[in-house]
C-alpha positions in Angstrom: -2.0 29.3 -16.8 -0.2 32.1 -15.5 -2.4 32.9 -12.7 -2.4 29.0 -11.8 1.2 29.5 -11.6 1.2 32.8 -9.6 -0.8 30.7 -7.2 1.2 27.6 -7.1 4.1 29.8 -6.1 2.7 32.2 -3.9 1.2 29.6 -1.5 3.2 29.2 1.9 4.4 26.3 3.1 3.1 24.0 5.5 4.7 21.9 8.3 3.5 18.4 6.9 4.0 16.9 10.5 1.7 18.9 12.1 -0.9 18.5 9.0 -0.8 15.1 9.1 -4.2 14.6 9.8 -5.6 16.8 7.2 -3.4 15.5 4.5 -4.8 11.8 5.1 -8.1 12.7 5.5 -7.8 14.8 2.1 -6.3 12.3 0.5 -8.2 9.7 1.3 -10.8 11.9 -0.3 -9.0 12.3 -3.4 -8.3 8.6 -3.9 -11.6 7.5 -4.0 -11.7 8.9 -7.9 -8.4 6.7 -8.7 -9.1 2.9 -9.1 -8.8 0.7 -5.3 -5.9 -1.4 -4.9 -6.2 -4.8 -5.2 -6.0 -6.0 -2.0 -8.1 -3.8 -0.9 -11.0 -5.0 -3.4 -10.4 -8.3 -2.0 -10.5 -7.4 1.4 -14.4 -6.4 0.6 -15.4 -10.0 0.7 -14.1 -9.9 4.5 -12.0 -12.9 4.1 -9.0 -12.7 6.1 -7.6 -15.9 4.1 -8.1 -14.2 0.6 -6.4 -10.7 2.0 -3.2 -13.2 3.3 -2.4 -14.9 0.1 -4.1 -12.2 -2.6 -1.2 -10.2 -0.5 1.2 -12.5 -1.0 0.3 -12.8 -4.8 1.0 -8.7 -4.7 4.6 -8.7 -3.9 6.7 -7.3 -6.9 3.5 -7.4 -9.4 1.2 -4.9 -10.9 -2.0 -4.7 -9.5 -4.0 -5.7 -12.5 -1.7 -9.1 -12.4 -2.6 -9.7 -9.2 -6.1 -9.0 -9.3 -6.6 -11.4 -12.1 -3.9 -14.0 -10.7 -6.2 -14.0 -7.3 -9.8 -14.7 -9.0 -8.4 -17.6 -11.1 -7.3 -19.1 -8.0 -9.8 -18.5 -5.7 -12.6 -19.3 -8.2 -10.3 -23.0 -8.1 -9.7 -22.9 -4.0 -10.6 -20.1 -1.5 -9.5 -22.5 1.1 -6.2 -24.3 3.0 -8.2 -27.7 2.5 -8.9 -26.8 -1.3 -5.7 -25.4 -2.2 -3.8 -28.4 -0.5 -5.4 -30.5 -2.5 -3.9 -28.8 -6.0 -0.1 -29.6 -6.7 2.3 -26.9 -6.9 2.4 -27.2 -11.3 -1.1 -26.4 -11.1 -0.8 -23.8 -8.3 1.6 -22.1 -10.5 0.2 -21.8 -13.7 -3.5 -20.5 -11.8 -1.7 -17.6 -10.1 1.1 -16.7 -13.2 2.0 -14.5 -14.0 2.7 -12.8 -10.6 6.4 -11.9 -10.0 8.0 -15.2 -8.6 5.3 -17.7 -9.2 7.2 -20.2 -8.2 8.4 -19.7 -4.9 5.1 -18.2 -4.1 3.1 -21.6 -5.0 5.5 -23.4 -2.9 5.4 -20.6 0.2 1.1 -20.3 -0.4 1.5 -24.7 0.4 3.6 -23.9 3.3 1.5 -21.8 4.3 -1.7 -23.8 4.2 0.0 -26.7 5.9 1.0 -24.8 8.6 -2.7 -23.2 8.7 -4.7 -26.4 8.6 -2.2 -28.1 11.1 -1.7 -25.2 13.8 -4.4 -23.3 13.3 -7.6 -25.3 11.9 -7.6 -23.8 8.8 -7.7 -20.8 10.3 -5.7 -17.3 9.7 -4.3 -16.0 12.8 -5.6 -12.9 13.9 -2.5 -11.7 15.8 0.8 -9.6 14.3 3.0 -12.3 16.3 1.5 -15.5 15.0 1.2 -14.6 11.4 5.0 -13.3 11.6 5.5 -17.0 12.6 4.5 -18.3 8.9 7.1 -18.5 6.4 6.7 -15.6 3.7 4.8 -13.6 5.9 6.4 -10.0 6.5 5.1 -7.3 8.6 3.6 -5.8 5.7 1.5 -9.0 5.0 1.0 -9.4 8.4 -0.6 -6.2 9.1 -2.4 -5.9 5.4 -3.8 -9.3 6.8 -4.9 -8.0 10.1 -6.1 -4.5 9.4 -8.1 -5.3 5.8 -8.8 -8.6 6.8 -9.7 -8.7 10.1 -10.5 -4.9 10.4 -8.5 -4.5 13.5 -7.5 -0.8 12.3 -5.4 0.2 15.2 -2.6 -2.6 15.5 -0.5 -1.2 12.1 0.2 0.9 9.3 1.1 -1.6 6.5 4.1 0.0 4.7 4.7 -0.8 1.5 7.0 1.0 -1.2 4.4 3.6 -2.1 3.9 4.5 1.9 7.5 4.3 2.5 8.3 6.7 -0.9 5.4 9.1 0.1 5.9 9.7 3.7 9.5 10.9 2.9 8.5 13.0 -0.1 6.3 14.5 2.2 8.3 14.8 5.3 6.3 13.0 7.5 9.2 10.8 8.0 12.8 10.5 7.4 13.5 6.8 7.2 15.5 4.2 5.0 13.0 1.2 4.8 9.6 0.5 5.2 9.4 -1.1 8.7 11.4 2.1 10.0 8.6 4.3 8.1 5.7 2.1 9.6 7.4 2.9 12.9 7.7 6.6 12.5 4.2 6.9 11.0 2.3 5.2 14.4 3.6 7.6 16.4 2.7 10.7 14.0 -0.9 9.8 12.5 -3.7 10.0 14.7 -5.0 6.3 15.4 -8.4 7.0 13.8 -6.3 7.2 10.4 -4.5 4.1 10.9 -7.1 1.9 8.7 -7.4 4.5 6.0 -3.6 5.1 5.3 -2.1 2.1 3.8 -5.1 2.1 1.2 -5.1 6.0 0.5 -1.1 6.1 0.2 -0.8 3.0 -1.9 -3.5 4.8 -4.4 -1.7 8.3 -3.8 1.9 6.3 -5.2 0.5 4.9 -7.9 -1.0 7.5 -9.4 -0.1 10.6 -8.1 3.5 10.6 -6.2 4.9 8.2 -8.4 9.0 7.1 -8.1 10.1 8.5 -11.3 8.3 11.3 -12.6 5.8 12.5 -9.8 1.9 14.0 -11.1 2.7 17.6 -8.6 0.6 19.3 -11.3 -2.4 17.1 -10.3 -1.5 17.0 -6.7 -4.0 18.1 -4.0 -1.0 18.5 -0.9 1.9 20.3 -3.1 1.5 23.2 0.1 2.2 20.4 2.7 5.3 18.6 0.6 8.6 19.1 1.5 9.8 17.9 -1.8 7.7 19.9 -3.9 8.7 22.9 -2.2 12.4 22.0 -2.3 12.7 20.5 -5.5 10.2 21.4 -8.0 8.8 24.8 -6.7 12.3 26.8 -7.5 12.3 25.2 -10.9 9.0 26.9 -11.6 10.4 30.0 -10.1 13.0 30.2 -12.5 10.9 29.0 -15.4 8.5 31.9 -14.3 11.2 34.5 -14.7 12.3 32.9 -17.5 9.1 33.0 -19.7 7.8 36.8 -18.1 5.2 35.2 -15.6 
């Protein structure tokens, strides 16, 4: 333990900006042993309709809720035309208990309305038409476009995990999520675009998490501003403090 210790605290720090690269692609390394979010796992069945409303499902709920909430309904209707033909009661009860069942059942109608009417039961494939439907933030919108229709280079998806980490780190200083989504297409290298809303989502919710962050299983601790702000002195001292 001490020698861990007289490690932690003797490594240098690292400009996170101009690691950026590095961190992602170690990360994205990392997360592979840490379970997939769920959108993501739906995104495997390369359906850009099931990554739209299995995102919309996600909003404020656990990913195990959603995950669940997303096979009982698609098992029911993995289509506009099939879901239109259920009511809202029964849309609800498939997809609770996801945060807000309710007004999601009635926006996932609107939705496919709007998708069978305008669009042939089709999911637009652009950030600008699938702002358009109601419900639909840039988040969904570019989960939508870079999971489900694999176009990796049009967005970063932020979400409150990418938003929390890339300020922890220092990649970005920002106050929301569209800001930090911003910030973090001009700083990661497009290559890395497709990997880092999946990787950063896994890296919040397990590692960096908001209250009580894992840094003693972190892989990046060099590379993180607030590790070496905020939790590295409080070793120091504790070092001192115990004879390390």
């Amino acid at each position: 333990m001490k020698d861990h210790l007289e490690e932690v605290l003797g490594r240098e720090f690292k400009d996170p900006k101009k690691n950026v690269g590095k961190i992602v692609v170690l990360l994205t390394r990392e997360m592979e042993r840490y379970p997939t979010p769920s959108v993501t796992m739906i995104s495997w069945q390369k359906d850009p309709y099931k990554v739209l409303i299995s995102c919309l499902l996600s909003l404020r709920t656990r990913d195990s809720t959603t995950i669940e909430a997303s096979k009982r309904l698609f098992t029911v209707a993995d289509t506009p035309e099939k879901m239109l033909r259920l009511d809202v009661e029964s849309l609800e009860k498939l997809i609770y208990p996801v945060g807000f069942y309710k007004v999601k059942a009635k926006r996932i109608q609107e939705i496919n309305k709007i998708l069978l009417e305008e669009y042939k039961g089709k999911v637009p494939s652009t950030m600008n038409e699938l702002l358009r439907l109601k419900g639909v933030g840039r988040k969904t919108a570019g989960i939508t476009l870079v999971y489900g229709y694999n176009q990796k280079e049009v967005a970063i998806p932020a979400d409150i995990h990418v938003h929390r980490t890339a300020n922890r780190i220092g990649f970005v200083k920002t106050k929301n999520p569209e800001d930090t989504e911003q910030e973090l297409m001009k700083l990661v290298p497009k290559e890395l675009w497709g990997d880092y809303n999946n990787t950063f989502v896994g890296f919040g919710q397990n590692i960096c998490q908001p209250i009580t962050p894992k840094c003693g299983k972190c892989l990046i601790t060099v590379y993180c501003i607030f590790f070496n702000k905020s939790v590295k002195p409080l070793l120091k001292e504790k070092a001192v403090k115990f004879g390390f």
